[in-house]
N, C-alpha and C positions, 0 to 999 in steps of 0.2 A: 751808368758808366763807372768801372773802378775807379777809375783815377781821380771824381769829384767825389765819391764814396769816400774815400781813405785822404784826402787831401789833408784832411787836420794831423792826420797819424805822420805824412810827412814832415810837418811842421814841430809835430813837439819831439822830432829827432832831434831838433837844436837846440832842445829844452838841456841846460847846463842841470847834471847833480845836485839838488840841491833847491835848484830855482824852477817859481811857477809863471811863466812867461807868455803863454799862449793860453786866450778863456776857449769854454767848450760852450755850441751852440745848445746842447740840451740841459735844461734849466735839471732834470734830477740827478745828474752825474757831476761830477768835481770837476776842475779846472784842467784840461790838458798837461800832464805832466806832473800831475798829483795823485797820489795815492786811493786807490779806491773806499767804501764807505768799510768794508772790514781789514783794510790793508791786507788779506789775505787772495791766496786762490780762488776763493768762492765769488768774488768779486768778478768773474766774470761768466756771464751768462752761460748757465747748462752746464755748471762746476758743480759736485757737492764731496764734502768728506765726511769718510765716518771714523773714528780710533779707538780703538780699546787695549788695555793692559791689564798687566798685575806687578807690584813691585811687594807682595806678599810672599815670604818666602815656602817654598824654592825658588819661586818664578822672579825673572828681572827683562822682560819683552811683550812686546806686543804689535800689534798690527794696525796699521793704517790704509785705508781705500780713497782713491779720489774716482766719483761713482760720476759718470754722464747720462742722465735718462734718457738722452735719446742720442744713440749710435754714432761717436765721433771719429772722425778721421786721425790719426793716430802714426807716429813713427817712435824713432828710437837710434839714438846714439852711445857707443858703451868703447868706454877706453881704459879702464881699471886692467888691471893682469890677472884679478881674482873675482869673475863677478859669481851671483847666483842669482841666474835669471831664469823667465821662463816666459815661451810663445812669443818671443823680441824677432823670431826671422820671420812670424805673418806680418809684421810691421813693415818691412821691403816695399819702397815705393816698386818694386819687380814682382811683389806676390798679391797676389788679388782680392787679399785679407782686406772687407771696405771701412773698416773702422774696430772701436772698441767700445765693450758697455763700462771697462772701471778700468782700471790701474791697482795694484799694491804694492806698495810699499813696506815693505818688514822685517821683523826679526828673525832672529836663529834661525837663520843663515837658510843652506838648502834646505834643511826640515820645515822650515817657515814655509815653502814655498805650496807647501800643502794646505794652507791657509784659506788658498784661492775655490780651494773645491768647496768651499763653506760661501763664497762669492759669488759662485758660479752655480750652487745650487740656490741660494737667495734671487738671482736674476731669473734663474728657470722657472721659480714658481709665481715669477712676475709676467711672465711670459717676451722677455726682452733676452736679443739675442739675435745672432742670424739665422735668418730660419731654412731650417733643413727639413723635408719630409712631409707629412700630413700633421700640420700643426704642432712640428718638435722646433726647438730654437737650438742654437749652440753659441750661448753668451763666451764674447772674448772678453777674458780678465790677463793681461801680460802681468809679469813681477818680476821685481826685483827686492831682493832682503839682504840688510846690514849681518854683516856676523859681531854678533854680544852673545855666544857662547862661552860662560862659565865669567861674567864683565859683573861678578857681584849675584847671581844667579845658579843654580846647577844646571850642567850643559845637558842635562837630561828633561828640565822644565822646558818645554818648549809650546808656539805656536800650533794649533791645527786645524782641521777645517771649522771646529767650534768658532773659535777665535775671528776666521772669515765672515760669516755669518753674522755674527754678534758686530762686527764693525761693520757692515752692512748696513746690516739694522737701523747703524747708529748715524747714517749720513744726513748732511742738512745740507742748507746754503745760506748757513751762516757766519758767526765767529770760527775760528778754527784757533782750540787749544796748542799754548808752542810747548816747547822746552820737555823736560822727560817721560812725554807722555806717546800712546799709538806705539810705530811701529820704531820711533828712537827713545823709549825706555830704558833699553838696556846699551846707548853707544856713548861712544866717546872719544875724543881726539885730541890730539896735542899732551895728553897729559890729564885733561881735564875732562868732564861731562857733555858728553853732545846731547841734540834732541831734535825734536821736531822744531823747524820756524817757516813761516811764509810770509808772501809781500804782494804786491799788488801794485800797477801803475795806469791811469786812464791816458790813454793816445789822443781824444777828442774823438767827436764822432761818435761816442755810444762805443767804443773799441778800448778793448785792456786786453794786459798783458798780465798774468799773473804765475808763480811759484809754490811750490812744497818743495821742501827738499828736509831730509833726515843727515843729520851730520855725524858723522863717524870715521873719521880720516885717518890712514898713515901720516899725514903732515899736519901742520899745527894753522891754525885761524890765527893764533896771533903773533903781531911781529916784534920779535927777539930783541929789536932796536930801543923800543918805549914799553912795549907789551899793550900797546892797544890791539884791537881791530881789526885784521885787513880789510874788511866789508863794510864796516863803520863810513868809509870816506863816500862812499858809494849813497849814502839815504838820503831820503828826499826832506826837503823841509824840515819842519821840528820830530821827522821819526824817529831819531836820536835822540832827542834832546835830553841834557841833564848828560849825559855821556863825558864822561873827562880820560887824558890818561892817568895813566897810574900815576901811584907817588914813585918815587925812584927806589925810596927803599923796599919796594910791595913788587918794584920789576924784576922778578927772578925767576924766569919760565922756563916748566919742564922739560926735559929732552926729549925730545922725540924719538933720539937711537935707542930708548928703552922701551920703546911701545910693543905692543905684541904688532905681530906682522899680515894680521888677517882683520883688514877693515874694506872699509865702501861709503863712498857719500853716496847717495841715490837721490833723484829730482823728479820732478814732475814741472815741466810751464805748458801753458795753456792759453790759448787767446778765442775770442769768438771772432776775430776775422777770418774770412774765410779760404784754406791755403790748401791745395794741392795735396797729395800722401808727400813727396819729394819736396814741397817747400817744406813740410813740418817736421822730414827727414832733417834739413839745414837746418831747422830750428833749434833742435835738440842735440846739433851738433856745436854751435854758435853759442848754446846756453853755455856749455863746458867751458868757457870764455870764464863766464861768472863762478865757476868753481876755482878756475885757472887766478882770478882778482882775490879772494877770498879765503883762500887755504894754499899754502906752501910745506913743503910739495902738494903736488895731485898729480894722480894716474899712476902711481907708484905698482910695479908688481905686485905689492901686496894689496892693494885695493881692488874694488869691482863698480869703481865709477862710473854708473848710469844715467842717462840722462832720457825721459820720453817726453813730447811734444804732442799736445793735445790740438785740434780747431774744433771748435763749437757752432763755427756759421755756418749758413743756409747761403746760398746763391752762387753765384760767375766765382769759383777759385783763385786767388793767383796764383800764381805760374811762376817758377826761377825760372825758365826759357823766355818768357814775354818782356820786352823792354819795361815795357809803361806799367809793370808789376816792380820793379825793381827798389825804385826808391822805395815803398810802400814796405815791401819785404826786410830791405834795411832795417828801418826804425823798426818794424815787428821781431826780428832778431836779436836786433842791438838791445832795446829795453827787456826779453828774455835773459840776458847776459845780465845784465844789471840788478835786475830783481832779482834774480838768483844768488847775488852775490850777496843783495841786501838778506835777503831770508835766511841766509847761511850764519849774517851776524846777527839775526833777529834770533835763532834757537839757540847759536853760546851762550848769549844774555839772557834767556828766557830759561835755560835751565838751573837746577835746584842742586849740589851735594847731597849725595847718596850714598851709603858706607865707606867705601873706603877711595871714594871717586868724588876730586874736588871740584866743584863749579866754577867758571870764570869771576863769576861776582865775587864769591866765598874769598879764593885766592889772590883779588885784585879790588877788595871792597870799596878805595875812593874811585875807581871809576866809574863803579853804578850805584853808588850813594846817590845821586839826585835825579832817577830815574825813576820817574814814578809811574811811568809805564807799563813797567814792566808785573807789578802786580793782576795787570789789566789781561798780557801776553799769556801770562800762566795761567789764568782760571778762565777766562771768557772760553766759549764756545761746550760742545756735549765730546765728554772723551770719559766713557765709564769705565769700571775696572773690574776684569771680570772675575766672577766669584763662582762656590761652585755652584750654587741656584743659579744664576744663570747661564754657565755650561753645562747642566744638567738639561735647560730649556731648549738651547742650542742641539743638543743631541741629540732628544725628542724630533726636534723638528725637521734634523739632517737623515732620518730613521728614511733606511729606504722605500719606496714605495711601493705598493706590489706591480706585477707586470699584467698590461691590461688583459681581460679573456680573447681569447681565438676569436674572430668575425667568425658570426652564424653561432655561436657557444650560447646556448641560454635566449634564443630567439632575437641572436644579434645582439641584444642588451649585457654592457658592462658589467663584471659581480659588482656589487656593493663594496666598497672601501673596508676592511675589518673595523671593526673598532680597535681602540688601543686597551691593552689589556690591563686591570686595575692595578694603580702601584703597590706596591708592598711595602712591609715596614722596614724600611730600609732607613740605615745611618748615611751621612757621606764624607769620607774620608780622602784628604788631598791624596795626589799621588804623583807621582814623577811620570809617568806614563801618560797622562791624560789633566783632567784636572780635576777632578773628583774620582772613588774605585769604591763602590758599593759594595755595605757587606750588610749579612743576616745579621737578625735576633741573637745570633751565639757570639757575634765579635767576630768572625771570619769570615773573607773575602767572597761575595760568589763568583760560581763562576761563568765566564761572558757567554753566549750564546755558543760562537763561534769555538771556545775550551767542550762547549758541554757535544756540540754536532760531533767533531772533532775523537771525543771517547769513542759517542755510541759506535762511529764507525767502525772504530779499532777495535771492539768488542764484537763487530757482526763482523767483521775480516775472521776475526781470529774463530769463532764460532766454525766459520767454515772452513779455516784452514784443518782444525781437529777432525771436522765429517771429512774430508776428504783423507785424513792422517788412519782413521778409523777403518772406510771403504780400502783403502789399501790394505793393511793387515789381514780383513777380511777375504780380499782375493788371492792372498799369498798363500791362507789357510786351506781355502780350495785349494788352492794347484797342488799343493803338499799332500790333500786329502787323493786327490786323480793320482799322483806320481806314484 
């Protein structure tokens, strides 16, 4: 029955902010209403993230995945004026799209969004995906990306399918790196430095509720009044802890009418109970709650505030139409809201100053002077940075592949895969274009396949446009010769 299944998730609906009041019958999970064992997203079963960046110049972005190995139910809610998304309307509890293999979240803006084909080729040759045809998949990867164009970066360095791939690669289900890293490298809000942060909360029952979100706001996380937190009030037990406000003379918070006008928070929550496409529609609609607690304004014209709502379980759905789903559905909503809001102040505090972009701590140091956590926030978990050996790897391996032989070609049997052909001695030099641009022995650029097919053509056009320039003349000499 659901309703003895999730009976505990009822119950730590009443669990007050703060307080651990309800125990969990399963001795390896925390207390109902406590934080899971990474306080992150991964904490709940069939979560993993992967992130990679560079904060090397040119580049100030990068990209983040939250991967599900196996095919999750999936929706999406989006109330920003400015989003850049991508594949949000197979999410339609009305489209028959049955789930999703990742999510991304990232940078530079809609060029980032190209990211995903680095994701989508990582999943293909895992063979995960829906499958279409004689053993073909077609992995759903939805996205959405923060714009940190030219935020301390050149708005020509950007994400690409490399970049997808590589944070792929890089998923686990473990710690999850906060603050400047993935795909809120390059954001920032209020004035100050955003980043990546996550949270986690256990319902009882073997059931959590967990967040990612990348912060990057038209409106400010913190309030104008003291200059604390607005998400701070929101954490559970000692996740704060050490937390103070400011001193009075350290409260003098940015304006926010000076912000440029092209931002976006972006979230992810995720639960392994098990919900309907339509309950996880309201999920990800209900999480905007916890943006709405967290950051003043939000949903601003200049934003592209996203929200998607992940399930992870297996069995009987709830249902928003079924009475006896209802309570259940609550507390699963409401604590999406909350965690949300906490993750939002878990990546102020967990980011770092970066040129000429001040961090919450930097600007407000007696509040997180006794916060020893937060050393823990920044470096725990795998968030590499990509370099150009390994965008070089990355591109190797996104190389396309050939297309199989015709049935009956060669006695039925497939050619043989080519080999790859041996590298040459080649330098690698960054580039704004890509992240490496190879050049010969002489110091100069070669060039790419696609410059060099590109000539020959032009040169076998033009070959023929002469013989036929020729052939005429010739026939006009005839006629001349007849007349």
């Amino acid at each position: 029955m659901k309703s003895s299944r999730f009976a505990a998730i009822a119950a730590a609906a009443l669990v007050c902010p703060g307080l651990v009041l309800v125990g969990s019958p399963a001795s390896a999970n925390p207390a109902a209403g406590a934080p899971g064992a990474h306080n992150a997203i991964t904490d709940v079963p069939g979560i993993q993230v992967g992130q990679v960046q560079s904060d090397t110049a040119p580049y100030l972005t990068g990209t983040s995945v939250v991967y599900m190995p196996q095919m999750s139910v999936a929706s999406v809610d989006q109330r920003g004026g400015a989003p850049a998304t991508k594949e949000t309307d197979l999410l339609s509890p009305l489209n028959s799209n049955p789930g999703v293999n990742a999510i991304q979240l990232g940078g530079s803006s809609m060029y980032g969004l190209s990211a995903t084909n680095g994701i989508i080729r990582w999943l293909e040759d895992r063979g995960e995906g829906v499958r279409v045809g004689a053993g073909g998949v077609a992995p759903i990867v939805p996205a959405a990306d923060i714009f940190d164009l030219g935020r301390g970066g050149d708005p020509k360095a950007r994400t690409s399918a490399e970049w997808g791939y590589l944070a792929a690669q890089a998923t686990s289900d473990g710690p999850v790196r906060q603050g400047g890293v993935g795909g809120g490298t390059g954001a920032r809000g209020g004035g100050l430095r955003g980043g990546v942060g996550t949270a986690s909360v256990h319902l009882g029952d073997g059931i959590y509720v967990g967040a990612m979100v990348i912060v990057n706001p038209a409106g400010s996380p913190v309030d104008p009044a003291d200059c604390t937190l607005y998400g701070v009030k929101f954490g559970i037990g000692n996740e704060f802890a050490g937390y103070k406000a400011p001193k009075k003379q350290e409260c003098n918070p940015p304006s926010t009418a000076a912000q440029q006008p092209a931002n976006t928070t972006i979230a992810v929550v995720a639960t392994n109970a098990p919900l309907e496409k339509a309950a996880a529609q309201r999920m990800s609609g209900n999480a905007h709650d916890g943006m709405a607690r967290a950051i003043s304004p939000i949903h601003t014209l200049g934003d592209g505030d996203t929200v998607f709502a992940v399930s992870t379980g297996k069995g009987e759905a709830l249902q928003i139409n079924d009475p006896a789903d209802t309570r259940q559905l609550n507390a699963i909503f409401n604590a999406g809201a909350s965690t949300l809001a906490r993750a939002i102040a878990k990546a102020v505090l967990s980011s770092e100053s970066i040129g000429n972009t001040t961090s919450y701590c930097d600007r407000y140091p007696s509040a997180c002077k006794g916060m020893k956590q937060l050393k823990q926030w920044r470096t725990q978990g795998n968030a590499p940075d990509v370099t150009p050996e390994t965008f070089a790897q990355a591109t190797q391996a996104l190389a396309q592949t050939p297309v199989p032989a015709q049935a009956g070609a060669d006695n039925g049997k497939p050619k043989p895969k080519p080999k790859a052909a041996p590298a040459s001695n080649t330098t690698q030099q960054e580039s704004q274009n890509g992240m490496v641009l190879a050049s010969d022995n002489t110091g100069g650029p070669t060039l790419s396949t696609g410059v060099t097919t590109g000539l020959l053509a032009a040169g076998i056009l033009g070959v023929g446009l002469l013989g036929m320039h020729l052939r005429g003349r010739r026939r006009g000499q005839a006629s001349d010769q007849l007349a």
